[in-house]
N, C-alpha and C positions, 0 to 999 in steps of 0.2 A: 504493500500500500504506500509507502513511503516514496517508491518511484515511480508514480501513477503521477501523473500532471495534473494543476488545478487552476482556475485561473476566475477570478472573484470579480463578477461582471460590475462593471463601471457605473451601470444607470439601471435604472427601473424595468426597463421592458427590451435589455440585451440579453435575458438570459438562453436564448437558442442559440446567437453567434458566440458566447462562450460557452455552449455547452460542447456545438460543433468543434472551437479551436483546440478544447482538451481533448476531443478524439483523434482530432488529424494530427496533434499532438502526439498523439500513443502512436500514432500507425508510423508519424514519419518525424525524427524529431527536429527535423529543420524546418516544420511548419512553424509558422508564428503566434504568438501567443501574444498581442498588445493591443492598445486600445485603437489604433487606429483600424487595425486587422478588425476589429469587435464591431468597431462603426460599418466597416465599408461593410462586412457581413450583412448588418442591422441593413444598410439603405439598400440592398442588393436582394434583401428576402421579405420586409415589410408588408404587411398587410393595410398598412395606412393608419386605418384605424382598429381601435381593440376594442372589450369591456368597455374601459375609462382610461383617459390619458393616450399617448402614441401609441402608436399599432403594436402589436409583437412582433413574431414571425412566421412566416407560413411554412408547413412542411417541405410543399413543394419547391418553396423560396428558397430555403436551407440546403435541401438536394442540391438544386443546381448551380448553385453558388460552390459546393465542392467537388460536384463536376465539371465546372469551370475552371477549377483549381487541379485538374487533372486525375482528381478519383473517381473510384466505380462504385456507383451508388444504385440502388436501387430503395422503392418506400414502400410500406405498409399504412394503408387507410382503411377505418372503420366504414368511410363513406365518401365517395368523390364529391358533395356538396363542398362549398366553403363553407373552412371551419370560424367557428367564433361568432358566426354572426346571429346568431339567434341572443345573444345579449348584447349587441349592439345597438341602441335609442338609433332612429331618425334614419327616413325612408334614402337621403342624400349619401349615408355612411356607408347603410348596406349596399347600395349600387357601387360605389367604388370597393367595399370588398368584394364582391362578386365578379365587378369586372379585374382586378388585381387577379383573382383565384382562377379565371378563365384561362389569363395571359399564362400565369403558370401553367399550367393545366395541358397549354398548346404548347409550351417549350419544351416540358419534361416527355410530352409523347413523338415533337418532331424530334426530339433528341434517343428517342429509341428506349427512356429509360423506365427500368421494371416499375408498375404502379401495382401492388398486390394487397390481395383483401388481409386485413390485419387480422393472426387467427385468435383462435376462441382457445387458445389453451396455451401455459408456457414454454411449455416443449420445443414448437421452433425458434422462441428467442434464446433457449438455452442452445440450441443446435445452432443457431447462429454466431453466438459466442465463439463456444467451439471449434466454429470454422474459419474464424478469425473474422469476424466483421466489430466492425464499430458501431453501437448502436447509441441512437440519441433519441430520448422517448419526452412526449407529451405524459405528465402526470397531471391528478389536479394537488395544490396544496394543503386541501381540505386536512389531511391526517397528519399535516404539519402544523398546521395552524391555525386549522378553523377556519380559513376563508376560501373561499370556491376560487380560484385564479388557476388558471393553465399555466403551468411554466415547463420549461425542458431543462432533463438531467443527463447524465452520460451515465448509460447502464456500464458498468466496469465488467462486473462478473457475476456470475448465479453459480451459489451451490443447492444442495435439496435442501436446506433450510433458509438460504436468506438468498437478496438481492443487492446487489451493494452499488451505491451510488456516490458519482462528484455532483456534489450542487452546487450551481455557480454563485447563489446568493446566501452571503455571507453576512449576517446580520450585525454587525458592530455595535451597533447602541444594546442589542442583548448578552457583549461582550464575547461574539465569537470570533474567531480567528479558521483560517483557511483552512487548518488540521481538523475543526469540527465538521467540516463539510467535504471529506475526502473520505472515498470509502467505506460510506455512511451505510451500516446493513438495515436492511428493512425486510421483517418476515414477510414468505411469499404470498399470506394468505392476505396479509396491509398492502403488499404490494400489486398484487391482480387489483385489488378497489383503487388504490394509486393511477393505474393506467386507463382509467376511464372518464373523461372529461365531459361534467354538464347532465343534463335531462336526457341528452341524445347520448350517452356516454361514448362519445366520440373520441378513438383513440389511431396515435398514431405515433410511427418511426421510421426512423434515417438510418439505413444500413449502408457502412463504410465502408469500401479497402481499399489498397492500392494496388491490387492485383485483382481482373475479374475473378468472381469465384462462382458457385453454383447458385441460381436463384432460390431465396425461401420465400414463402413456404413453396413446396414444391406441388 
């Protein structure tokens, strides 16, 4: 755990592009890890707008943003809808997500890459481990902290009892520091409710490498 990468996102609603930087981190380690890396992330996968406040980011956004960066990504979606938008106020917001979720929508398929139903059991993200991918998963933080927000973690490793997670957000005013949010285990039975965001329990992840490997689920 101590050699696993962390990197303690900057602002409010970067925690996809550093969830991303700590994988491509693991996979390659002369990926970058800084804040300006974090932003250009952030404005290259943006959904515009979110819940409250600036947008997050989109799965799809995050994909392509590191296959742009020259890795082989494939994703896992609960639902090709755009996500988030069903808690978004005001008829103006959800049109630019939607149309934002479209554009993606058309890059990641003229760009050939794997869009796969996200399964119903753990098995293929432990199988995906295994095989060496990097995975960057949608949770909600409800089981952290009570509040419904989407945010994205980098799945590290599963064994039969836990899931072990980097989370990019590092609370400072609760007096934590980067070692609390590094290889944070979470039972699997917290963690399946973890990977389900909202009324639609809409879930989804970013499979990494730097080497194609076999599509999952298969």
């Amino acid at each position: 755990p101590a050699q696993v990468p962390h990197f303690a996102q900057t602002t409010d609603f970067t925690c996809g592009p550093a969830a991303l930087m700590m994988a491509l981190k693991h996979l390659n380690p002369a990926a970058p890890m800084t804040q300006i890396e974090e932003l250009n992330l952030w404005r290259e996968a943006t959904t515009i707008f979110m819940t409250r406040g600036h947008g997050g980011t989109s799965p799809l956004g995050l994909a392509l943003s590191a296959k742009q960066r020259g890795y082989h990504v494939q994703v896992w979606l609960s639902s090709r809808e755009a996500p988030f938008i069903a808690s978004v106020r005001g008829v103006e917001k959800k049109h630019i997500i939607e149309l934002i979720h479209q554009d993606f929508m058309r890059r990641a398929e003229a760009q050939g890459m794997p869009l796969k139903v996200f399964p119903n059991r753990l098995e293929p993200i432990r199988a995906a481990i295994t095989a060496g991918f990097a995975i960057i998963l949608l949770i909600s933080t409800y089981r952290f902290n009570r509040s419904k927000e989407p945010h994205w973690v980098w799945l590290v490793h599963m064994d039969n009892d836990y899931a072990y997670i980097n989370d990019p957000d590092v609370d400072k005013e609760q007096w934590q520091s980067e070692l609390d949010n590094v290889y944070v285990p979470v039972p699997l039975a917290d963690f399946e409710m973890m990977i389900k965001y909202g009324r639609q329990a809409y879930r989804s992840a970013i499979l990494v490498s730097r080497e194609e490997r076999e599509i999952f689920p298969t």
